[in-house]
Structures are given as structure tokens and as C-alpha cells.
PQR file of N, CA, C, O and H, with PARSE charges and radii, in Angstrom:
ATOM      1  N   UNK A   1       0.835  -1.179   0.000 -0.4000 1.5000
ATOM      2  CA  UNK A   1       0.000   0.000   0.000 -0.0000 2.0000
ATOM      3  C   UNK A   1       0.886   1.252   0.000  0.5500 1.7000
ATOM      4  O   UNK A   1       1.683   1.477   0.911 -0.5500 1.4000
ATOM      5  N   UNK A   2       0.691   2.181  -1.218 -0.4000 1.5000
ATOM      6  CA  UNK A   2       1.416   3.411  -1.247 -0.0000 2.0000
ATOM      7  C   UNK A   2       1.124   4.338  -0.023  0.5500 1.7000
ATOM      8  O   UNK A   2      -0.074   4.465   0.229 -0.5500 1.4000
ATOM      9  H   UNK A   2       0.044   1.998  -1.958  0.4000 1.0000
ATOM     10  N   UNK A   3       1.999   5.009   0.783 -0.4000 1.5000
ATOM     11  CA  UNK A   3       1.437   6.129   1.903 -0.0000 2.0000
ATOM     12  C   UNK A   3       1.127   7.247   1.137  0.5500 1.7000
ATOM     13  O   UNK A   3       1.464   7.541  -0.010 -0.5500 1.4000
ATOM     14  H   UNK A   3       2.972   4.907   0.578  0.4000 1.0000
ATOM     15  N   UNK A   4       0.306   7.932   2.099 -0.4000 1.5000
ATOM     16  CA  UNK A   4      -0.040   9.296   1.036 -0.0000 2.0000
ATOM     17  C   UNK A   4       1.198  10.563   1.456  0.5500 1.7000
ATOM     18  O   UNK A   4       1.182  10.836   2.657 -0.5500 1.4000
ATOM     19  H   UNK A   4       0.032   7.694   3.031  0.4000 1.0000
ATOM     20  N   UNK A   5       2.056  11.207   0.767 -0.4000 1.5000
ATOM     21  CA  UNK A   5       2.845  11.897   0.748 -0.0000 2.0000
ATOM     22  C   UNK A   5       2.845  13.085  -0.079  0.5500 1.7000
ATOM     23  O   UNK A   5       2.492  13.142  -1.257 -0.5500 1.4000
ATOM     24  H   UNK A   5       2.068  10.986  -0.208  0.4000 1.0000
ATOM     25  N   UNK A   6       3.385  14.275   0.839 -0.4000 1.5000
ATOM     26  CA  UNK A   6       2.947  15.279   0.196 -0.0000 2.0000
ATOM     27  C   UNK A   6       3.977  15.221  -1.093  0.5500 1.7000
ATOM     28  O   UNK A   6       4.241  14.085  -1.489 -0.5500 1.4000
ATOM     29  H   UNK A   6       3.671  14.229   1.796  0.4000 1.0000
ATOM     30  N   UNK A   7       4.438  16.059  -1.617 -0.4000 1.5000
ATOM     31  CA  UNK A   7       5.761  16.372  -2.713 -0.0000 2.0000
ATOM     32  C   UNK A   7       6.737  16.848  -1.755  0.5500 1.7000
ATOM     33  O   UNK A   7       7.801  16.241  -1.639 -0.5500 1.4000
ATOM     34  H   UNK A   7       4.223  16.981  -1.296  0.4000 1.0000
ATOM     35  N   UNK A   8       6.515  17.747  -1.144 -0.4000 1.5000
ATOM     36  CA  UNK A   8       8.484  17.787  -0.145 -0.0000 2.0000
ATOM     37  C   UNK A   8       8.587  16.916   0.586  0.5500 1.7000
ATOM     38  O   UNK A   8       9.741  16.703   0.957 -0.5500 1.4000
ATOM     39  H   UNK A   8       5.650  18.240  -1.238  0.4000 1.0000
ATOM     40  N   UNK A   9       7.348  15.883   1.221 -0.4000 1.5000
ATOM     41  CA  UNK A   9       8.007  14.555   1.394 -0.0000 2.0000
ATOM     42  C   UNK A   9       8.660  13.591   0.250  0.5500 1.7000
ATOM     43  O   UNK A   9       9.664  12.906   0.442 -0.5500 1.4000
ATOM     44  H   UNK A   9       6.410  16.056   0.919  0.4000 1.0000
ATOM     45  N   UNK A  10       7.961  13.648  -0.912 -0.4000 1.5000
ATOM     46  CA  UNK A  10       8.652  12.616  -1.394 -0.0000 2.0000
ATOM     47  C   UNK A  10       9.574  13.667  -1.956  0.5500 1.7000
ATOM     48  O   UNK A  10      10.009  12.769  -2.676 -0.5500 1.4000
ATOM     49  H   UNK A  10       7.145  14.205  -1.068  0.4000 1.0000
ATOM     50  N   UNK A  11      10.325  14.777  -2.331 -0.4000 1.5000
ATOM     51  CA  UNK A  11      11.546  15.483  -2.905 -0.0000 2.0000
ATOM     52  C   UNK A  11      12.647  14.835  -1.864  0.5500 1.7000
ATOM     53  O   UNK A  11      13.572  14.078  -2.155 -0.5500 1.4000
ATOM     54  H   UNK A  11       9.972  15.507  -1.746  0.4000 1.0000
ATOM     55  N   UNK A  12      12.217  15.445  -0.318 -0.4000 1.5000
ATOM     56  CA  UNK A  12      12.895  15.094   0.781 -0.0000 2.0000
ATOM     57  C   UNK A  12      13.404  13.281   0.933  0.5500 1.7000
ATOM     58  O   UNK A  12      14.427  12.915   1.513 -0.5500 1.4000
ATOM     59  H   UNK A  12      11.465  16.061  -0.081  0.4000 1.0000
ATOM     60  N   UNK A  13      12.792  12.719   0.520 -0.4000 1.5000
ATOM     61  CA  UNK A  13      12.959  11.386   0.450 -0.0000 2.0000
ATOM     62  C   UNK A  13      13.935  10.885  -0.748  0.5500 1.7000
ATOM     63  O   UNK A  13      14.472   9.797  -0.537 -0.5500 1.4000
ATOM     64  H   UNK A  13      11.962  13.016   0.049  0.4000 1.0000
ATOM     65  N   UNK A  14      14.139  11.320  -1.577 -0.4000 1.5000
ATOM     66  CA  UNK A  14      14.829  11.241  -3.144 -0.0000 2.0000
ATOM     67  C   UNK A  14      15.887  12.077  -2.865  0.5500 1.7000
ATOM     68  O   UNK A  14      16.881  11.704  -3.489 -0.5500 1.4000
ATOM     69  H   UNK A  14      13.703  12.203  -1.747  0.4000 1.0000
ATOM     70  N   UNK A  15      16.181  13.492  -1.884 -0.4000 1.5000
ATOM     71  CA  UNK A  15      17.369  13.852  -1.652 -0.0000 2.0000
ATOM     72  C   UNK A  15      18.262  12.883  -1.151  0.5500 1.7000
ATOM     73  O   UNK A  15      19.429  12.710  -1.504 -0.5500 1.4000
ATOM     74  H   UNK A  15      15.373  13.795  -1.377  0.4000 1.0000
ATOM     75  N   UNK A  16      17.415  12.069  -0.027 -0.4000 1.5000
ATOM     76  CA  UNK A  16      18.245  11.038   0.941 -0.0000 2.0000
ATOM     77  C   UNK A  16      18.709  10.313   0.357  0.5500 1.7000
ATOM     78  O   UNK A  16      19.891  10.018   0.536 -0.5500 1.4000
ATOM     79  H   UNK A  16      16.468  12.210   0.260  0.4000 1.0000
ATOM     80  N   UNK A  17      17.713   9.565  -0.864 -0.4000 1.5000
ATOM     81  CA  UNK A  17      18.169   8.228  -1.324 -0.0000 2.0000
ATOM     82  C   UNK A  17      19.849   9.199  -2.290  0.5500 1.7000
ATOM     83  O   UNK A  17      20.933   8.657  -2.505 -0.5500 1.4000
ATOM     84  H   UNK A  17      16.753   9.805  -1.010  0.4000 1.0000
ATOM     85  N   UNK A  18      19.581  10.204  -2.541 -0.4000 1.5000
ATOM     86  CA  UNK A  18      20.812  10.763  -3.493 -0.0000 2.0000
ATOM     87  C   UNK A  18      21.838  11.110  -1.925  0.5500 1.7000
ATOM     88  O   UNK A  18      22.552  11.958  -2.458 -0.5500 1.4000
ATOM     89  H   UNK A  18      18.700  10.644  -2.366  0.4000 1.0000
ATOM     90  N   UNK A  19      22.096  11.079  -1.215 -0.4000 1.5000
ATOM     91  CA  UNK A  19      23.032  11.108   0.098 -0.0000 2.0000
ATOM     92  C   UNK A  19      22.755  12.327   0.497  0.5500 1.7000
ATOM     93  O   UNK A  19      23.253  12.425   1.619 -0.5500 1.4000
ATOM     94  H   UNK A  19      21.516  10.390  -0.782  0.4000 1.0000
ATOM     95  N   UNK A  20      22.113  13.554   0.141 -0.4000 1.5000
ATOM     96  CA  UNK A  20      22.131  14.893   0.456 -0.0000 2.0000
ATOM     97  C   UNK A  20      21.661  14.127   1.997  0.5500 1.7000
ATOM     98  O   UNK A  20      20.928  13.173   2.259 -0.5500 1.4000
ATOM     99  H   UNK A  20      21.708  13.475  -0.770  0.4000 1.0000
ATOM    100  N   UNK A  21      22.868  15.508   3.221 -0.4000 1.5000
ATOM    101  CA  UNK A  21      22.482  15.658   3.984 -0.0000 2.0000
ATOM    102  C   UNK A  21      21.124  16.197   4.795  0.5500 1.7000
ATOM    103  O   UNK A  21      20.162  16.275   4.031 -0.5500 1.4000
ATOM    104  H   UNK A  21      23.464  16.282   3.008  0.4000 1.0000
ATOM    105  N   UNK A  22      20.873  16.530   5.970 -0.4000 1.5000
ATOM    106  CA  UNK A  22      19.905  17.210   6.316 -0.0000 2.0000
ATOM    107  C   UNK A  22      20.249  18.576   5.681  0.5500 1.7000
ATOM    108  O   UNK A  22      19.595  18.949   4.706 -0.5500 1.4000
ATOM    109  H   UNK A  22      21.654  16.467   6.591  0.4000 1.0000
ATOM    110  N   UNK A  23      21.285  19.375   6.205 -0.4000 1.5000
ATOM    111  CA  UNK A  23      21.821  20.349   5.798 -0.0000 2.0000
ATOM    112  C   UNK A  23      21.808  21.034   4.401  0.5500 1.7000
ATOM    113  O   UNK A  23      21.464  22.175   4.091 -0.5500 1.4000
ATOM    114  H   UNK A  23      21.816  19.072   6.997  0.4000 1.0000
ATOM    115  N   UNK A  24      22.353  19.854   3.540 -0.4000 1.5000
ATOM    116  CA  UNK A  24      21.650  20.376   2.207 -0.0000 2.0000
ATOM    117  C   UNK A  24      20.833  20.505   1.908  0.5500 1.7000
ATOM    118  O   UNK A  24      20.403  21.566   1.455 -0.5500 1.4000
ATOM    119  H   UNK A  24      22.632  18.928   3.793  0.4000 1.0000
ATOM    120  N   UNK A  25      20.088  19.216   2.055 -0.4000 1.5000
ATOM    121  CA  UNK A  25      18.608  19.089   1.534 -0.0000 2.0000
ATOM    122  C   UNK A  25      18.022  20.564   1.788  0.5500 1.7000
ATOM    123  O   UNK A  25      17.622  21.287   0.876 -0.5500 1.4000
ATOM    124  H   UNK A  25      20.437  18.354   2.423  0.4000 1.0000
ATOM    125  N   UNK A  26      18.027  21.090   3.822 -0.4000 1.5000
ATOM    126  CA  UNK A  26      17.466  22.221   3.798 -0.0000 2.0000
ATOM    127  C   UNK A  26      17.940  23.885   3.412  0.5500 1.7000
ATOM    128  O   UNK A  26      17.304  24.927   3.569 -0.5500 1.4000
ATOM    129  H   UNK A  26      18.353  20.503   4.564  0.4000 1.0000
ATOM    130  N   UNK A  27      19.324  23.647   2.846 -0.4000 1.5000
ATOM    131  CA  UNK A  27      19.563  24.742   2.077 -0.0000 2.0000
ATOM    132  C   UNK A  27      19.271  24.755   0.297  0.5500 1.7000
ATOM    133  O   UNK A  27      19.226  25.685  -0.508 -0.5500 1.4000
ATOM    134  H   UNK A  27      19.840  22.801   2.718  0.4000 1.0000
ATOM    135  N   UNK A  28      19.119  23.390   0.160 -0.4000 1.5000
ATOM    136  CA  UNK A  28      18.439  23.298  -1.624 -0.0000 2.0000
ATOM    137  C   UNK A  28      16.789  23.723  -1.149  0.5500 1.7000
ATOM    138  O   UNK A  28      16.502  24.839  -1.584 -0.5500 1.4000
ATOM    139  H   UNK A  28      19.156  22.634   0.815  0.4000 1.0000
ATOM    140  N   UNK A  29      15.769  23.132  -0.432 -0.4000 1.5000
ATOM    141  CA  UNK A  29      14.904  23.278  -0.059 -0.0000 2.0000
ATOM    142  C   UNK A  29      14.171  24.846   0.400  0.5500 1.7000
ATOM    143  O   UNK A  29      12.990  25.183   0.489 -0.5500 1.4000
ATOM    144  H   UNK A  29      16.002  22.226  -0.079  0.4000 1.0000
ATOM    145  N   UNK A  30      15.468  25.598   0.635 -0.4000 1.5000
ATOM    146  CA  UNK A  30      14.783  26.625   1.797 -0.0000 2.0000
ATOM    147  C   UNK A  30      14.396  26.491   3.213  0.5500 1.7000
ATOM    148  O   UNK A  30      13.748  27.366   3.787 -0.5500 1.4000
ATOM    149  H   UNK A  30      16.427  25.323   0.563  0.4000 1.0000
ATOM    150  N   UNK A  31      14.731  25.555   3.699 -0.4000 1.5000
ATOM    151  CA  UNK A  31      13.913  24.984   4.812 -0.0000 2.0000
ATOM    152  C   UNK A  31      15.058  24.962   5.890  0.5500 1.7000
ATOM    153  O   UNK A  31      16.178  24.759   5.421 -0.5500 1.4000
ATOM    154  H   UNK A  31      15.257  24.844   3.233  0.4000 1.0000
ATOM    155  N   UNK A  32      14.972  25.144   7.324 -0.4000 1.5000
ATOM    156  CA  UNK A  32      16.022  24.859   8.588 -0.0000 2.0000
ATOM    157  C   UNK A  32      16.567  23.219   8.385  0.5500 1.7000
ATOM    158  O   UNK A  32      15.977  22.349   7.745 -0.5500 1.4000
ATOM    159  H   UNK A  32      14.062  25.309   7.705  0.4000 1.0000
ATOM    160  N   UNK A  33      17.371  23.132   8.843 -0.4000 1.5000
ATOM    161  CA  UNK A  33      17.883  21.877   9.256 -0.0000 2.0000
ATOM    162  C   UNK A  33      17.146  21.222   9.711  0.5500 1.7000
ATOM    163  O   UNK A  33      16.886  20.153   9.159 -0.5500 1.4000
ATOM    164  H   UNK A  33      17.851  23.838   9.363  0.4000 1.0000
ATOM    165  N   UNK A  34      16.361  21.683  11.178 -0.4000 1.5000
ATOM    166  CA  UNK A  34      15.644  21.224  12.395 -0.0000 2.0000
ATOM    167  C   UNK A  34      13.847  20.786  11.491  0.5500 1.7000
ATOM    168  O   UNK A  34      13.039  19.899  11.768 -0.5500 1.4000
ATOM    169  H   UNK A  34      16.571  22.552  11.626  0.4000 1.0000
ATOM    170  N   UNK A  35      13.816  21.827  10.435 -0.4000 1.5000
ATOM    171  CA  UNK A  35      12.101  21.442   9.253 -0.0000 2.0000
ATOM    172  C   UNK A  35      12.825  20.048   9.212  0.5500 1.7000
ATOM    173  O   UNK A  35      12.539  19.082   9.920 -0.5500 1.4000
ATOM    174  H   UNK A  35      14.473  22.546  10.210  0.4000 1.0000
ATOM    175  N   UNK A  36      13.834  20.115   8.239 -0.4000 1.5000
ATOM    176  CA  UNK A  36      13.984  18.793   7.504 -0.0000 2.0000
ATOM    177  C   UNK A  36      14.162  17.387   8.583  0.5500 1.7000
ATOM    178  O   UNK A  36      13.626  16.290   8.430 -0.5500 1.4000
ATOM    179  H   UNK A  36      14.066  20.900   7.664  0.4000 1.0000
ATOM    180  N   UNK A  37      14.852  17.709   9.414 -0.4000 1.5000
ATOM    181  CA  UNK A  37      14.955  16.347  10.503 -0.0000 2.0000
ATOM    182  C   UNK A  37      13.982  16.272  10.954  0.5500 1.7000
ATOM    183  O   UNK A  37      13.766  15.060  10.955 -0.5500 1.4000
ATOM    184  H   UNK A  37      15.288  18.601   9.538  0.4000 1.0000
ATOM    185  N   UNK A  38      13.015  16.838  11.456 -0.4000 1.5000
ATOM    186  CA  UNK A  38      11.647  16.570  11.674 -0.0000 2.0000
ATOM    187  C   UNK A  38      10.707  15.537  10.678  0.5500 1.7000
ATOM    188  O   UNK A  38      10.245  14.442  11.001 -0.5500 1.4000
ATOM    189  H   UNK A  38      13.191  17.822  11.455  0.4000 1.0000
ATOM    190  N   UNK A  39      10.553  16.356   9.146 -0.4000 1.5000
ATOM    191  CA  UNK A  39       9.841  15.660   7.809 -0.0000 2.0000
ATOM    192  C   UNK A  39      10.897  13.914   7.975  0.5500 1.7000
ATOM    193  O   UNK A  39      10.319  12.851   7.751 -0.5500 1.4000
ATOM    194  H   UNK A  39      10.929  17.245   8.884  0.4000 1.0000
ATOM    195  N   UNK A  40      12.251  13.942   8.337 -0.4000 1.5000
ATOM    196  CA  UNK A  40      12.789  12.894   7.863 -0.0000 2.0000
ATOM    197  C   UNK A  40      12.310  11.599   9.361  0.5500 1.7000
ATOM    198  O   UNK A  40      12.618  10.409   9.289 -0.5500 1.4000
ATOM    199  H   UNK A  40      12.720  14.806   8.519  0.4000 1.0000
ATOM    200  N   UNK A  41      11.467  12.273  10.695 -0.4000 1.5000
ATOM    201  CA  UNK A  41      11.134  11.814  11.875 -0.0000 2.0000
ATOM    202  C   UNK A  41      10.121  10.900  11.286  0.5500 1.7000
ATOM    203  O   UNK A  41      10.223   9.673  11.251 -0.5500 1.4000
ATOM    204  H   UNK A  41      11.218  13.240  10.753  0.4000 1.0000
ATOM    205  N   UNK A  42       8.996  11.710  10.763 -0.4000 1.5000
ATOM    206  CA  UNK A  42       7.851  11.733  10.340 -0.0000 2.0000
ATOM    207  C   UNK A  42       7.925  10.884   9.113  0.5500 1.7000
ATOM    208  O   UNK A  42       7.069   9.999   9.120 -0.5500 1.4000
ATOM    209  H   UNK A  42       8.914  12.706  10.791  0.4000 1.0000
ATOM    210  N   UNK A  43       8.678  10.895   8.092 -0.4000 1.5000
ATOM    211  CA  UNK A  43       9.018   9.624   7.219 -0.0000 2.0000
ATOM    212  C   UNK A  43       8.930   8.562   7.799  0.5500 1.7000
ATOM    213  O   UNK A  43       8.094   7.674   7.632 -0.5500 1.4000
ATOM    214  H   UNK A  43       9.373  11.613   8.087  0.4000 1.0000
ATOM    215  N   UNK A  44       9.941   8.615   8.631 -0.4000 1.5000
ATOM    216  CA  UNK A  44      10.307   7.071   9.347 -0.0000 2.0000
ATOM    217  C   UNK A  44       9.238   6.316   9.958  0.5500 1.7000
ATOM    218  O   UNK A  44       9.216   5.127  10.277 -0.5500 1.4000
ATOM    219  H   UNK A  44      10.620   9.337   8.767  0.4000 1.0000
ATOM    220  N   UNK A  45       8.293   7.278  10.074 -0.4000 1.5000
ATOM    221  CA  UNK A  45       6.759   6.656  11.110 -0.0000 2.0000
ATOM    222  C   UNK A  45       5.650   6.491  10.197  0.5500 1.7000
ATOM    223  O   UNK A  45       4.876   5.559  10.414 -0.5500 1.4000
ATOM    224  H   UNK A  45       8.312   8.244   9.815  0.4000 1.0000
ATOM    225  N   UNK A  46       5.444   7.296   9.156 -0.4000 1.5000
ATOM    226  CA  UNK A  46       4.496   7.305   7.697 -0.0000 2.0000
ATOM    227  C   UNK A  46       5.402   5.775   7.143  0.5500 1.7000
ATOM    228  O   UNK A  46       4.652   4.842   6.853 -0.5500 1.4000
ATOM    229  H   UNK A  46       6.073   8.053   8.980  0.4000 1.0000
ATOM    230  N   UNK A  47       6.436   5.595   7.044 -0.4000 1.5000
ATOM    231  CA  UNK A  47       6.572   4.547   6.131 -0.0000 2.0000
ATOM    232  C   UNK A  47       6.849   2.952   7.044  0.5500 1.7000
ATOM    233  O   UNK A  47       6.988   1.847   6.520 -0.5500 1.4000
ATOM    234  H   UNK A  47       7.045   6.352   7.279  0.4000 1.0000
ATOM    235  N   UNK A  48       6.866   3.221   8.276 -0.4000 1.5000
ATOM    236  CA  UNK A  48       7.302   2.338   9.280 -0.0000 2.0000
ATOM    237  C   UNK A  48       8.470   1.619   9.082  0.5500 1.7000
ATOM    238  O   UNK A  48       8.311   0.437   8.780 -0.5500 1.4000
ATOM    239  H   UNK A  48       6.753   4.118   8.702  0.4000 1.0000
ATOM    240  N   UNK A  49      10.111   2.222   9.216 -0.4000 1.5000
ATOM    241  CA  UNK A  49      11.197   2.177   8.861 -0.0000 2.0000
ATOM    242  C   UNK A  49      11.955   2.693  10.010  0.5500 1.7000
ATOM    243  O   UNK A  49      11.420   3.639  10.589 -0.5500 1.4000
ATOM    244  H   UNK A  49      10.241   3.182   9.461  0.4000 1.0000
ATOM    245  N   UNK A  50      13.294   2.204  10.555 -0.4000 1.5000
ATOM    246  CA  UNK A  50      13.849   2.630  11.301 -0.0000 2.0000
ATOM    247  C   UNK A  50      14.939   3.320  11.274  0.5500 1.7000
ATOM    248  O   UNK A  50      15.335   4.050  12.182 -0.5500 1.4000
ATOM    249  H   UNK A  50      13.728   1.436  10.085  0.4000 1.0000
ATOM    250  N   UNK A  51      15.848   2.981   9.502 -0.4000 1.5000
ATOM    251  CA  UNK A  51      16.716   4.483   9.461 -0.0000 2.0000
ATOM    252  C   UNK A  51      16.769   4.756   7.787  0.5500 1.7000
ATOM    253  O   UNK A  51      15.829   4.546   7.021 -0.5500 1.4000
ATOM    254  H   UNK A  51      15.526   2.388   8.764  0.4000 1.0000
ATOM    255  N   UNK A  52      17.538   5.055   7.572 -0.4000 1.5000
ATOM    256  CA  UNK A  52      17.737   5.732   6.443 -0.0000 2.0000
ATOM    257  C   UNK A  52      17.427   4.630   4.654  0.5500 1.7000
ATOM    258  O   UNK A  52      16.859   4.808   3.576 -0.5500 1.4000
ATOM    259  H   UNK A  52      18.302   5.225   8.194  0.4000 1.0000
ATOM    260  N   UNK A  53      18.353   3.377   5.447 -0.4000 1.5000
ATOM    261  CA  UNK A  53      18.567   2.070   4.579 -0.0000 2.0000
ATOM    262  C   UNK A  53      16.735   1.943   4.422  0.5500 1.7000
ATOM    263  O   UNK A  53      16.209   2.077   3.317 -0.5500 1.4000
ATOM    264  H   UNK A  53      18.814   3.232   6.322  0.4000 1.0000
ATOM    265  N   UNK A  54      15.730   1.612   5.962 -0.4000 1.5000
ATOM    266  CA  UNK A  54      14.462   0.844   4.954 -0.0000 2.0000
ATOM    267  C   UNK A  54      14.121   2.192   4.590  0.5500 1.7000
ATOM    268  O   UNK A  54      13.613   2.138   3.470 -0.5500 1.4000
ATOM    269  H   UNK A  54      16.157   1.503   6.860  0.4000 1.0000
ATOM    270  N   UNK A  55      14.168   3.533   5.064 -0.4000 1.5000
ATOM    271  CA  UNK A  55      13.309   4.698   4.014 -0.0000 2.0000
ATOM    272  C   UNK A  55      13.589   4.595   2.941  0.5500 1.7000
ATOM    273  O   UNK A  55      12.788   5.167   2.202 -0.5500 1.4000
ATOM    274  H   UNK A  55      14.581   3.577   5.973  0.4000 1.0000
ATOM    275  N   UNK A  56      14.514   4.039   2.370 -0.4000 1.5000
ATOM    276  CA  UNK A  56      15.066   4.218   0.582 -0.0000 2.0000
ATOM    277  C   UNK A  56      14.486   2.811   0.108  0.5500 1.7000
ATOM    278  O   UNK A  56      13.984   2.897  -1.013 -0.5500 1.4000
ATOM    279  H   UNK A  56      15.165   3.574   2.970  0.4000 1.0000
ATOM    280  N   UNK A  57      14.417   1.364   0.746 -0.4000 1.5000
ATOM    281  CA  UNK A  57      13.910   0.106   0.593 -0.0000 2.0000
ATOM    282  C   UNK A  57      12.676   0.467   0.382  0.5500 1.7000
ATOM    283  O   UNK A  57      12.290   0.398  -0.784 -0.5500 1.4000
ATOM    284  H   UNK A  57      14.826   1.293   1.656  0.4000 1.0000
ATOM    285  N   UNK A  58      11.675   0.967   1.474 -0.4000 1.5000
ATOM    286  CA  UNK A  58      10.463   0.921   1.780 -0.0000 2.0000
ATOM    287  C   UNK A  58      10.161   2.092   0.236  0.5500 1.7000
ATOM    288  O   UNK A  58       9.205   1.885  -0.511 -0.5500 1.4000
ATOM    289  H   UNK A  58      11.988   1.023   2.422  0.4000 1.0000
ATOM    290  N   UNK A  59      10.934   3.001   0.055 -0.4000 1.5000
ATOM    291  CA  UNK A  59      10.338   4.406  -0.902 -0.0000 2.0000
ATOM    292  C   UNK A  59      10.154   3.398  -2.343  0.5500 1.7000
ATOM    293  O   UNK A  59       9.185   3.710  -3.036 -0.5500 1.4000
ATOM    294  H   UNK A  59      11.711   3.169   0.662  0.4000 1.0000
ATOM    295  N   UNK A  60      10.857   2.423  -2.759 -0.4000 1.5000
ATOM    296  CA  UNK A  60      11.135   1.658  -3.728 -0.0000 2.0000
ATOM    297  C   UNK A  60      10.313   0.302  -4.175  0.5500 1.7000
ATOM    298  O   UNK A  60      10.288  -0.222  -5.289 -0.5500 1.4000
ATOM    299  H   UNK A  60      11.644   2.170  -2.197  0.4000 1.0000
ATOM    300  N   UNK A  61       9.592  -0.142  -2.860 -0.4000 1.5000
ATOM    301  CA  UNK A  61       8.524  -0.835  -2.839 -0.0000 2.0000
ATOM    302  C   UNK A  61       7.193  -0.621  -3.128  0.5500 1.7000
ATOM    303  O   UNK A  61       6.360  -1.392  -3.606 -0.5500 1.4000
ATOM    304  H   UNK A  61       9.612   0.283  -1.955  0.4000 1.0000
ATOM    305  N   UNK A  62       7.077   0.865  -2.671 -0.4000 1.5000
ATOM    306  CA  UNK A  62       5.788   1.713  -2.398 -0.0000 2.0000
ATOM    307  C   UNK A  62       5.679   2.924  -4.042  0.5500 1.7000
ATOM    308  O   UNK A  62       4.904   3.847  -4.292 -0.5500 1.4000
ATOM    309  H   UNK A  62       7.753   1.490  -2.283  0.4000 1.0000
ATOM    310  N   UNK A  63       6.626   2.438  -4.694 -0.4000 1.5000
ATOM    311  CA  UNK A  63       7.280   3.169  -5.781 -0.0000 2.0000
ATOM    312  C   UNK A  63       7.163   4.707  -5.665  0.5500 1.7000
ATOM    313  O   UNK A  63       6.493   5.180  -6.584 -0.5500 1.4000
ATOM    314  H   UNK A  63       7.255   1.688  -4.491  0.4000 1.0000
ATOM    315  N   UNK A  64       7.657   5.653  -4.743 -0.4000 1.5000
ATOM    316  CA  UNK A  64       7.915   6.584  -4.564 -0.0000 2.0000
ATOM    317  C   UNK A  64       9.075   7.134  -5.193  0.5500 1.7000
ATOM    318  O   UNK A  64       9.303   8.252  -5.654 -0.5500 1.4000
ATOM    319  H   UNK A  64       8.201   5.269  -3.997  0.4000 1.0000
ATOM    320  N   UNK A  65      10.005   5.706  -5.072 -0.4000 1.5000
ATOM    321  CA  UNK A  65      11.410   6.142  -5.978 -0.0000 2.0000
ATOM    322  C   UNK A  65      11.828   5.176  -6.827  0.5500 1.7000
ATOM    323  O   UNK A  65      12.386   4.152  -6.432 -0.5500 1.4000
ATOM    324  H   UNK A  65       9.820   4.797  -4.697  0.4000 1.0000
ATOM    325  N   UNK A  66      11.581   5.444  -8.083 -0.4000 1.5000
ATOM    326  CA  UNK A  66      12.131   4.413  -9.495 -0.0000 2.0000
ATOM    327  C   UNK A  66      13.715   4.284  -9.686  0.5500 1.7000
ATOM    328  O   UNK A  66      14.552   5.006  -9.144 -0.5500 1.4000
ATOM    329  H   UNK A  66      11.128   6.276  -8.404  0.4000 1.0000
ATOM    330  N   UNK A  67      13.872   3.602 -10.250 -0.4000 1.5000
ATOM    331  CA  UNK A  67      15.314   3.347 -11.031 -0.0000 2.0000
ATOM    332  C   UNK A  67      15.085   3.735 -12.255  0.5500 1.7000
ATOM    333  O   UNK A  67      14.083   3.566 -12.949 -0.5500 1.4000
ATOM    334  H   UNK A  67      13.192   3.015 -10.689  0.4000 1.0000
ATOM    335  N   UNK A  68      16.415   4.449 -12.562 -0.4000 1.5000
ATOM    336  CA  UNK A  68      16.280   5.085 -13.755 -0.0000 2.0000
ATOM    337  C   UNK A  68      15.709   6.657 -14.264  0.5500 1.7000
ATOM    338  O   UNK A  68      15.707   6.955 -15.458 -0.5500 1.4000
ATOM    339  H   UNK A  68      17.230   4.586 -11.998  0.4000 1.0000
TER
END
């Protein structure tokens, strides 16, 4: 079952899987550091994942993030 996600969740989610830090992400974004670690809290509980590895597994199942 796909979760429902806004678009800067799933942008925010596709930065990660690309390695951007929090930091970047929220200076490409516009957004604080402290926005983005929050949205990346709130990932982890919307997709029921415990770090970074199943958010990019789980985004790929749920096809949030393609190959290619």
C-alpha cells in the first residue's frame, strides 16, 4: 500500500536516497535543518522504517522512488 505523501516529502525522500544531507537538503529546499529532521522523523513513522537504509527500501517498494 502506497502512503499518502505530500511532494516535499517525497523530494525530501529522493534527496536522501541521493546522500544529500539534512543540511543540504534544507539549504536546496529553503527549509532549517531542524524542518527537515523533523519531515525525515515523520518519514520514518508514515513509512514504518527505522533508518535511512528501509526509508530508501520501503520508498522503492511503495514506488515513490524508481530506477532510472
Amino acid at each position: 500500500m502506497k502512503p499518502e505523501l505530500s511532494e516535499k516529502e517525497a523530494q525530501i525522500i529522493k534527496l536522501i536516497a541521493w546522500e544529500y544531507t539534512s543540511e543540504e537538503i534544507g539549504k536546496k529546499m529553503y527549509l532549517s535543518t531542524e524542518t527537515i529532521r523533523s519531515y525525515r522523523k515523520s518519514l520514518f513513522c508514515k513509512l514504518d522504517v527505522k533508518n535511512v537504509a528501509g526509508l530508501v527500501r520501503r520508498a522503492f517498494e511503495c514506488e515513490i522512488l524508481q530506477v532510472g
